[in-house]
BAMISE-108402 format. One line per 3 residues: number of its first residue (from 0); for each residue x, y, z of N, C-alpha, C, O. Coordinates in steps of 0.2 Angstrom, whole numbers, plus 5000, padded with zeros to 4 digits. Atoms other than C-alpha are relative to their C-alpha. Example, Ala and Ser with C-alpha at 12.3 -4.5 7.8 and 13.67 -1.06 7.14 Angstrom:
REM BAMISE-108402
0) 5004/4994/5000/5062/4978/5039/5004/5006/5000/5009/5005/5003  4996/4994/4999/5068/4995/5036/4996/5005/5003/4999/5011/5004
***
This chain:
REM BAMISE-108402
0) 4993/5000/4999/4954/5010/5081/5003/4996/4994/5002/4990/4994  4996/5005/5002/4966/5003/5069/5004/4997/5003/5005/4999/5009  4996/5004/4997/4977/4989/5071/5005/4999/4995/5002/4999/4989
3) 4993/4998/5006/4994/4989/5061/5003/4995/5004/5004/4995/5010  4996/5005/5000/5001/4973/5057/5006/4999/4996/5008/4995/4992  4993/5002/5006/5018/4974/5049/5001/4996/4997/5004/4997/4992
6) 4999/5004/5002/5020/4957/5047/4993/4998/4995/4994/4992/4992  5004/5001/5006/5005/4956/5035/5002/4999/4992/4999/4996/4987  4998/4999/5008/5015/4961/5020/5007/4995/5000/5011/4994/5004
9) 4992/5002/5001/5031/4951/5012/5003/5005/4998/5000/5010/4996  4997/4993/5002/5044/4963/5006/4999/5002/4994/4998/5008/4993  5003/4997/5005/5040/4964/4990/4991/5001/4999/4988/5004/4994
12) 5006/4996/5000/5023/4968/4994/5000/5006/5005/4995/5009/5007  4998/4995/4995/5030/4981/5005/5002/5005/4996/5000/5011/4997  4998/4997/5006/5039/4986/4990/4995/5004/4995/4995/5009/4991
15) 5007/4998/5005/5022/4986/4981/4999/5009/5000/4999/5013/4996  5003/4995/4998/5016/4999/4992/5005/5006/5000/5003/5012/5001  4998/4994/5003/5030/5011/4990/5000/5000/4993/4995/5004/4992
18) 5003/4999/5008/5028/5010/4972/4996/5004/5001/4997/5010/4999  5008/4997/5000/5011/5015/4976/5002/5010/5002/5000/5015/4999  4998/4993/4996/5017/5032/4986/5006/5001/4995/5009/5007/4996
21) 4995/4994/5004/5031/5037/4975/4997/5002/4994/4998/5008/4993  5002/5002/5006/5023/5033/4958/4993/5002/4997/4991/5004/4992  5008/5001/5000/5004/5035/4961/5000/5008/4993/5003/5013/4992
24) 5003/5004/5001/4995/5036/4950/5001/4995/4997/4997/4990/4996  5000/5005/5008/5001/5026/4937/5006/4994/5005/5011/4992/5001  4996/5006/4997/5011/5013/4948/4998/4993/4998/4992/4991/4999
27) 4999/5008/5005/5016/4995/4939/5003/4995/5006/5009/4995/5007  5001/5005/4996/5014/4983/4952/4996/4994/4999/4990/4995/4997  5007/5008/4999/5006/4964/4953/4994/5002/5003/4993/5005/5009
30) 5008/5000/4997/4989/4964/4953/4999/4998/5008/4997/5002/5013  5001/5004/4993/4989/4951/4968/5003/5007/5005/4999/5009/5009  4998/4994/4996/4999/4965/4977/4992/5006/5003/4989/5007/5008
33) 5003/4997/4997/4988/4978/4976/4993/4995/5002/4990/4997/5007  5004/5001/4997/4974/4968/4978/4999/4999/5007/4994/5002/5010  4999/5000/4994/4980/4964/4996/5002/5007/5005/5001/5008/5011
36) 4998/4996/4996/4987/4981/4999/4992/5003/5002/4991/5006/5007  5007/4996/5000/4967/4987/4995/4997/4994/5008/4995/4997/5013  5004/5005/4993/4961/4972/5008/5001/5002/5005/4997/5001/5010
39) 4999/4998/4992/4972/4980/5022/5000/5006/5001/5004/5010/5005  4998/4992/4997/4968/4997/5020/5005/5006/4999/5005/5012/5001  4993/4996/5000/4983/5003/5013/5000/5004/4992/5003/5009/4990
42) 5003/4995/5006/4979/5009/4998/4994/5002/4995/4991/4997/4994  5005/5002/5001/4964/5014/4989/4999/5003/4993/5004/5005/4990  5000/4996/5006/4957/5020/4972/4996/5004/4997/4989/5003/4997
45) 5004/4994/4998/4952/5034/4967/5000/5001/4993/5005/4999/4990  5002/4998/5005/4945/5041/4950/5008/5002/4993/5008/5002/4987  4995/4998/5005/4965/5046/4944/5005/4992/5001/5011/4992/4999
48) 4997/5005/5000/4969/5028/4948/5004/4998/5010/5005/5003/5013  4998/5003/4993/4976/5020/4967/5007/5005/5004/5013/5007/5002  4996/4995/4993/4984/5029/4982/4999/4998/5006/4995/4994/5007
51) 4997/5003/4994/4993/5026/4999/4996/5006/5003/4998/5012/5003  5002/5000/4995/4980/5028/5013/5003/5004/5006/5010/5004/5006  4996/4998/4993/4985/5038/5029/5001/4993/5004/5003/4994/5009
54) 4998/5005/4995/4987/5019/5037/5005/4996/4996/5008/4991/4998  4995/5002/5005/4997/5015/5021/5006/5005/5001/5012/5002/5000  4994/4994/4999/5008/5031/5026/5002/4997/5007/5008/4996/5007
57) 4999/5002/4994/5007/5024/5045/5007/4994/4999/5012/4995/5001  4995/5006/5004/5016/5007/5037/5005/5002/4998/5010/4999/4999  4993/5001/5003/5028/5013/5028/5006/5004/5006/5012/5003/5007
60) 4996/4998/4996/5035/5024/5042/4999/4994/5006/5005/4992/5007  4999/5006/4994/5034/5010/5055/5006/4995/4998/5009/4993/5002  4996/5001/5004/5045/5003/5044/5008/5001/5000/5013/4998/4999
63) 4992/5000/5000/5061/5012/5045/5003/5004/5005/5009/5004/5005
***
């Protein structure tokens, strides 16, 4: 079972990760960012370069 923390991310790492889903592949985000979006799950990387997770997609609609 996942567990979805919204409070995990600050806004601009919340920011990060739409980046990541509007932009993917080539999205220009802080390292440190994704590093953390990879840690929780929410995005990951894949041979054409880093994509939003179905629990990356969960986030961002939890969200609005």
């Amino acid at each position: 079972m996942t567990v979805h923390a919204p409070k995990l991310l600050t806004p601009e790492e919340f920011a990060s990760l739409i980046e990541v889903a509007v932009t993917a592949p080539n999205p220009r985000i802080p390292a440190p960012h994704l590093a953390k979006l990879l840690t929780l799950g929410y995005v990951t990387l894949t041979a054409k370069g880093p994509v939003v997770t179905g629990d990356g997609l969960i986030r961002i609609t939890e969200s609005e």
